[in-house]
N, C-alpha and C positions, 0 to 999 in steps of 0.2 A: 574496407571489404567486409561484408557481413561475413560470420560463421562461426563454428560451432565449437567452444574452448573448451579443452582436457579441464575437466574439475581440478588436476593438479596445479594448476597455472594460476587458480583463483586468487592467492595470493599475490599474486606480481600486479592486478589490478587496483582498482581503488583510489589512486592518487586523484586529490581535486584539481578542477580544472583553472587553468588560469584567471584569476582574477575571480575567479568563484566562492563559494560561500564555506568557509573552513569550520563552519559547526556544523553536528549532524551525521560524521561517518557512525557507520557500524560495523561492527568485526564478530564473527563467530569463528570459534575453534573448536573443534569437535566435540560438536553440541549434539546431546542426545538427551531423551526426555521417556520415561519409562512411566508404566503405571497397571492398575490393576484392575481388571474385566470378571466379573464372576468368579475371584478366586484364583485368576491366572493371571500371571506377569504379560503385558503386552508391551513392544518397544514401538512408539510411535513415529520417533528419529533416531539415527544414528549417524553418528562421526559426520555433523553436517560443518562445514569449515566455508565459509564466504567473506568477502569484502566489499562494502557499499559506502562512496565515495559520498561525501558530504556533495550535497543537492544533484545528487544522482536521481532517477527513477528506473526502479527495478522492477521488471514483475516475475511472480511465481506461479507456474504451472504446473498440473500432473493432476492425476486421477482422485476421484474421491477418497478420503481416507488413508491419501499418501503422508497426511502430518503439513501438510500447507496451514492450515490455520495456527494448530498447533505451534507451528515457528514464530507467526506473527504474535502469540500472546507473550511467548517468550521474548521475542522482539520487545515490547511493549511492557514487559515488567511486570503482566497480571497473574506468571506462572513463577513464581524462585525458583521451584525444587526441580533442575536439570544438573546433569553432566556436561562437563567441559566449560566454557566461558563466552560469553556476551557480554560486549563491550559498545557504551554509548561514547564516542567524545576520549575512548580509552579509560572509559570508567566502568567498572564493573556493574550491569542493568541487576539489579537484587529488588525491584520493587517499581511502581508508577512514577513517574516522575512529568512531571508542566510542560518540562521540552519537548515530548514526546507524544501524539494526538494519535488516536484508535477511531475509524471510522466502519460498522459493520453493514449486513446489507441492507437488515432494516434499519430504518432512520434513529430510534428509539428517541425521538422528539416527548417532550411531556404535552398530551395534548390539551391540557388545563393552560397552557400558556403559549401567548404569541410568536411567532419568528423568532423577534427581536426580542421577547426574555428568553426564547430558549438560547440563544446564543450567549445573551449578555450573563446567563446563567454561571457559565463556564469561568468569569472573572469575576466570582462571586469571591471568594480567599484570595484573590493577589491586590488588595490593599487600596487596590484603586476606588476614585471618587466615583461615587453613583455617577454626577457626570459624564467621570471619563470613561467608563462601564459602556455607557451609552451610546456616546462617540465611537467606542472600535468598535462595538456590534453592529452599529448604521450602517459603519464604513465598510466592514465585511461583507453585510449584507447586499451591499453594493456593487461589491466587487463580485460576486457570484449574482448578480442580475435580479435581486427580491428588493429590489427600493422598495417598489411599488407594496408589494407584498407582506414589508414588516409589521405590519398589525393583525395580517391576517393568522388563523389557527392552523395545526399541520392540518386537524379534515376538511380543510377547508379549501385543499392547494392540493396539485396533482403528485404524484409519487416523486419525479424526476425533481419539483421543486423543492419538497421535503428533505431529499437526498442533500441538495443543493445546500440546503441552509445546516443538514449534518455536519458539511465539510466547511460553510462558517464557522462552525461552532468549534468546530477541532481545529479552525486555523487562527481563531483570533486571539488565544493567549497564546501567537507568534510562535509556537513548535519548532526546534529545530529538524523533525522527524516527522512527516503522518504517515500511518501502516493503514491501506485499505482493506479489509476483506469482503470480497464479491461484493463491491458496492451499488454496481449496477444489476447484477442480478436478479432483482425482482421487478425490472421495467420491462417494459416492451422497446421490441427491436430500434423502433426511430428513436425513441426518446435513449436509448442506451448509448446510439450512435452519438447525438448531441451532445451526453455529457459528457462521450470523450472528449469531446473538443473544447470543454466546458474545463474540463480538469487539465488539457493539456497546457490550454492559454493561464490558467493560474498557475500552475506548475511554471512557465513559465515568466508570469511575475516574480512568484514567492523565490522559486529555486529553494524549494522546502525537500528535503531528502524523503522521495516517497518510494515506497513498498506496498506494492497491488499484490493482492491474491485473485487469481483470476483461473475459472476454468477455462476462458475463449482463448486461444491460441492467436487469432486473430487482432482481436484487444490487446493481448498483450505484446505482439508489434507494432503495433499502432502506435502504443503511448509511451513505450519502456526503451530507454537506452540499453542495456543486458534485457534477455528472460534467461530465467533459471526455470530447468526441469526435475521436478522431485520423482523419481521412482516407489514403487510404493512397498510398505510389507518387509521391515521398516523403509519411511521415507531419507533417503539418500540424495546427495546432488548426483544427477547423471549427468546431464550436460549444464554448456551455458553458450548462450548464443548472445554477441555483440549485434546490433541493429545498427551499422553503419549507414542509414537511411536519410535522406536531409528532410527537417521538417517544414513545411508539412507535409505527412506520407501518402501514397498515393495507392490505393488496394489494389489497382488495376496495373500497377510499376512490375516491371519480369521479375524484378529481381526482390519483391515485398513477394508474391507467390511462390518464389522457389524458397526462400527462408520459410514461408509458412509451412509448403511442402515436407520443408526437410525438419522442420521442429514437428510437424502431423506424423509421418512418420515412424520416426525415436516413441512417441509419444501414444502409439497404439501398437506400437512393437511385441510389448510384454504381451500384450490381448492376443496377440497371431499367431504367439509357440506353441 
């Protein structure tokens, strides 16, 4: 049954699913993350406490400037300096780590180089033979649908496929983790829609534990087993909504529009007081 879980219950979640992939959970405990604007202290999170089941997919929603991104650097290890604790694997996140892939809205492809070395870039330090470099990048490449296109340059290739060969590049030294933020974001509407489907069908090869940031409320039932909604000023978990949905989903299904309804909502609530 879809709906909509007490933030306090967040912890009772999380457990992997049968016969699923047991690397890759993450745990926050009241994680907060402070810092300073022109001389004044700003709290950009507070007491954020969540469970994310190793090859879950979760997305985060809420308004600009609620600390969604914010979470995902911490997530991702590119931020130390927080309150409370984050946890990869039950290890404390203090820094970057391999397992763990960042993918943001622009591509930031190097555009001096092809597809296939932007990709094979990435398993530049993990020891492997130029060969075998070459080998997972093809193969990558492949599986996000740029065979054809590994020689080509990113301006040479439209936005949705640049995207495409990002989330190559962040998935071929095998992550137990990718964190999206607004990836689709700077596409237009069709191509946005394609690459959900694009990322849900790898999602469902890899069963790589992923974490979207996403403003579209939409999107993020579409793709996400949970959304979580960040309140903002500081950003807080206010709710979390399960998507007991079978895939694949159906926008036009009663019960995908009263979820959206009821996360739209919560979700323009604050704006109505």
């Amino acid at each position: 049954m879809n709906g909509i879980a007490d933030p306090g219950l967040i912890a009772a979640r999380g457990a992997p699913r049968d016969g699923g992939p047991q690397s890759g959970r993450l745990d926050l405990h009241g994680v907060g993350k402070r810092f300073a604007l022109e001389g004044r202290p700003v709290t950009a999170i507070e007491g954020v406490s969540l469970n994310i089941a190793a090859g879950e997919f979760v997305a985060i929603v809420g308004a600009s400037g609620c600390g969604k991104s914010t979470l995902l650097r911490l997530l991702a290890g590119l931020d130390p300096d927080y309150d409370g604790e984050v946890l990869h694997d039950d290890m404390p996140v203090r820094g970057t780590r391999s397992s763990c892939s960042l993918v943001f809205q622009d591509h930031r492809l190097f555009p001096w180089l092809t597809l296939l070395e932007n990709v094979e870039l990435a398993l530049t330090r993990t020891g492997l033979s130029r060969d075998e470099r070459r080998r997972r990048a093809t193969s990558q490449l492949d599986r996000v649908g740029l065979h054809a296109y590994q020689n080509a340059y990113p301006q040479q290739v439209s936005g949705g496929m640049s995207q495409r060969a990002a989330i190559a590049r962040a998935l071929v030294g095998r992550p137990d983790v990718l964190l999206l933020d607004e990836p689709f974001g700077a596409l237009d509407a069709l191509t946005r829609l394609k690459m959900q489907r694009e990322l849900l069908h790898l999602w469902q090869q890899e069963r790589t534990t992923i974490v979207i940031v996403t403003h579209d409320i939409d999107e993020a039932i579409y793709l996400a087993d949970r959304v979580v909604v960040l309140d903002s000023q500081p950003g807080r978990v206010a709710q979390i909504a399960t998507v007991d949905l079978e895939r694949p989903r159906r926008r036009e299904d009663a019960r995908y529009g009263a979820l959206r309804a009821e996360l739209l909502a919560h979700f323009l609530a604050p704006q109505d007081r």
